[in-house]
C-alpha positions in Angstrom: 226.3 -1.3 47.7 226.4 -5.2 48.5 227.3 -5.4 52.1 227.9 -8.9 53.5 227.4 -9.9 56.8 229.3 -13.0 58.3 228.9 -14.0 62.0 230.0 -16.9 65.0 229.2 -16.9 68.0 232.7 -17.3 69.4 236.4 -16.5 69.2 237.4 -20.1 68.6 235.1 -20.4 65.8 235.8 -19.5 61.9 234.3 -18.2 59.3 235.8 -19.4 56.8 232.4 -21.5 55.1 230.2 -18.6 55.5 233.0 -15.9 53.5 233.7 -19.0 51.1 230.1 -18.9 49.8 229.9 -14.9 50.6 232.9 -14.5 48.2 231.0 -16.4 45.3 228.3 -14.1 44.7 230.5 -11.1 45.2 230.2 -8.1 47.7 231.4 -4.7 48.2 231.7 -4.5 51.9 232.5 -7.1 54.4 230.9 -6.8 58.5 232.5 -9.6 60.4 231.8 -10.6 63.6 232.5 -13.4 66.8 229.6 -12.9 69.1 226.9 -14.4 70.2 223.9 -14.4 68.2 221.4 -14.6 71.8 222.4 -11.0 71.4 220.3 -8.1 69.8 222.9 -5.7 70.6 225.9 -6.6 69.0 228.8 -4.2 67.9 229.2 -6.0 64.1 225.1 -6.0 63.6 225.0 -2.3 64.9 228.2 -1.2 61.9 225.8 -3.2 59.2 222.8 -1.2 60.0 225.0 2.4 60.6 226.3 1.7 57.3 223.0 0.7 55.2 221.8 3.3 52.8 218.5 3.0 50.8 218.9 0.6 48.0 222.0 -1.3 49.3 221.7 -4.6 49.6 223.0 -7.4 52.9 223.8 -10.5 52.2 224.0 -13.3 54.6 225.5 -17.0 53.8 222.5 -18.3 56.2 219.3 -16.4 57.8 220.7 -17.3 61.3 223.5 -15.6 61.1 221.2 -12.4 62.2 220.1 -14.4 65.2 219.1 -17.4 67.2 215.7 -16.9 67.6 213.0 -16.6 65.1 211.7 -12.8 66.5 215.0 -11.1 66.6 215.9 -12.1 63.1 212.4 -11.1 61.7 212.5 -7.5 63.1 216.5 -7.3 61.8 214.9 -8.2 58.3 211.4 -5.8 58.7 213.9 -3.4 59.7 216.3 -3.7 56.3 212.7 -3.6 54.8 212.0 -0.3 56.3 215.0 1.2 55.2 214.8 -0.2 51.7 217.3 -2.3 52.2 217.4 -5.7 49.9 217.9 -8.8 52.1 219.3 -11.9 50.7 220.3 -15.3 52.3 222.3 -17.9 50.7 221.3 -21.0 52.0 217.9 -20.3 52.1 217.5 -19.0 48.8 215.9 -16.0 50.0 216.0 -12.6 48.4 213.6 -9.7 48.7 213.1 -8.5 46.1 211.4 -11.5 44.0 208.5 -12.3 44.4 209.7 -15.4 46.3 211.4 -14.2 48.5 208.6 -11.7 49.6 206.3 -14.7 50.2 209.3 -16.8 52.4 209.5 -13.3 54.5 206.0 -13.6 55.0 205.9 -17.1 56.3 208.5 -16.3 59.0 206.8 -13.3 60.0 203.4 -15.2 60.5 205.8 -18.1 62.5 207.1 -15.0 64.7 203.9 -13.8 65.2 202.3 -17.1 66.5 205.9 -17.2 68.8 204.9 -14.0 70.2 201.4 -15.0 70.6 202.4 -18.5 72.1 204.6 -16.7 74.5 202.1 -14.1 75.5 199.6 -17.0 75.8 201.9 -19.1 78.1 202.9 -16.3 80.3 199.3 -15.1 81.0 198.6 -18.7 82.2 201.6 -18.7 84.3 200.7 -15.7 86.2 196.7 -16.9 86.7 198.1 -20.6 87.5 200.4 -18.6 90.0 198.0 -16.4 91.7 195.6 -19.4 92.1 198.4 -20.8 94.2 198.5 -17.8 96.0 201.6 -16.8 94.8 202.5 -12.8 95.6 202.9 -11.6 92.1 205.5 -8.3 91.8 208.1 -7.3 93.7 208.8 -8.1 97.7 207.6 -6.0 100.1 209.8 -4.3 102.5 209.5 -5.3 105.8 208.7 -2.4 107.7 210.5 -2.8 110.8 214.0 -2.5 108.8 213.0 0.3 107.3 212.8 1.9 110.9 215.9 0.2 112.3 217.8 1.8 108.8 216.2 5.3 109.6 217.4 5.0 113.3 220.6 3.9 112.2 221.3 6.8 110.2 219.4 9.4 112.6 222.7 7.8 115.0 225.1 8.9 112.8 227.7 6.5 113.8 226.9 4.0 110.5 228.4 4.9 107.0 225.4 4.5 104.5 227.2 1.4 102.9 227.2 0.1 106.9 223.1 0.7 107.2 222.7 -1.0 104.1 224.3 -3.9 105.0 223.1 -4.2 108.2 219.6 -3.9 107.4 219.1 -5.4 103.9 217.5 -2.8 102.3 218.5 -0.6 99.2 220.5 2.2 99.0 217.3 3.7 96.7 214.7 3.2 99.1 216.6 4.1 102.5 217.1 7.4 100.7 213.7 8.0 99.7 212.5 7.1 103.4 215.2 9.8 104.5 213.6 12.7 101.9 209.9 11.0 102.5 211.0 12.5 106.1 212.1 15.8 105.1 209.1 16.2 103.1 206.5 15.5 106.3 208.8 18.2 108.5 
């Protein structure tokens, strides 16, 4: 089966072009959808997958209508791969199943690749840059005292949990595992 695949990013936007040029080279199946394409999860990208069967095919008028970002559409396409699934994008001339077209998805997953590796690269010299700075990496501490003040509050019993948390500015999460921390020591 042929299933194309048109996408915007918004309601006010058509899509008109992209089913113009989808509707030259034919399809069985249409999957439209107005969402952003920042968006792995999205409801019309989630149908077109559900529906894929081995040897169907997804056609797109342009390869970023899968995504914006160079990762997210590579792992859409290795994942059509995986399946068995033929890929083919109009504007790009690429198609999967020639020769090609193998090569073009091989040049975009090398181009992810150094992405991921640029981004790894840039965020393990962001943390040592930080912690030279003597910047506290992780989350906040608690500061002790309102955990005590929370625990006396509720040992009062005059203070709704919603009140103690409030008051005190801690989470709901950790004044109850203080309270069962407590149970546990008695």
């Amino acid at each position: 089966m042929r299933i194309a695949y048109a996408r915007v990013s918004t309601d006010a936007q058509e899509l008109h072009r992209q089913l113009d040029a989808l509707e030259k080279v034919g399809y069985d199946r249409l999957i439209e959808e107005k969402y952003t394409g920042t968006k792995k999860d999205r409801a019309g990208l989630q149908k077109l997958l559900d529906t894929l069967r081995e040897g169907d095919t997804v056609i797109v008028e342009s390869i970023s209508r899968l995504g914006r970002n160079t990762l997210d559409i590579l792992s859409i396409i290795e994942e059509l791969d995986k399946m068995g699934v033929t890929f083919i994008s109009l504007k790009e001339n690429m198609d999967t199943t020639t020769p090609t077209g193998k090569a073009m998805l091989g040049m975009v997953a090398v181009i992810a690749q150094l992405e991921r590796d640029l981004i790894a690269q840039r965020t393990k010299e962001g943390l040592e840059s930080a912690k030279k700075r003597g910047v506290k990496l992780g989350r906040p501490q608690l500061d002790e005292q309102k955990i005590q003040d929370a625990l006396k509050l509720y040992d009062e019993g005059n203070h709704s949990i919603k009140e103690i948390l409030r008051l005190t500015g801690i989470s709901q999460g950790k004044l109850y595992k203080e309270i069962n921390k407590r149970k546990l020591q008695d």
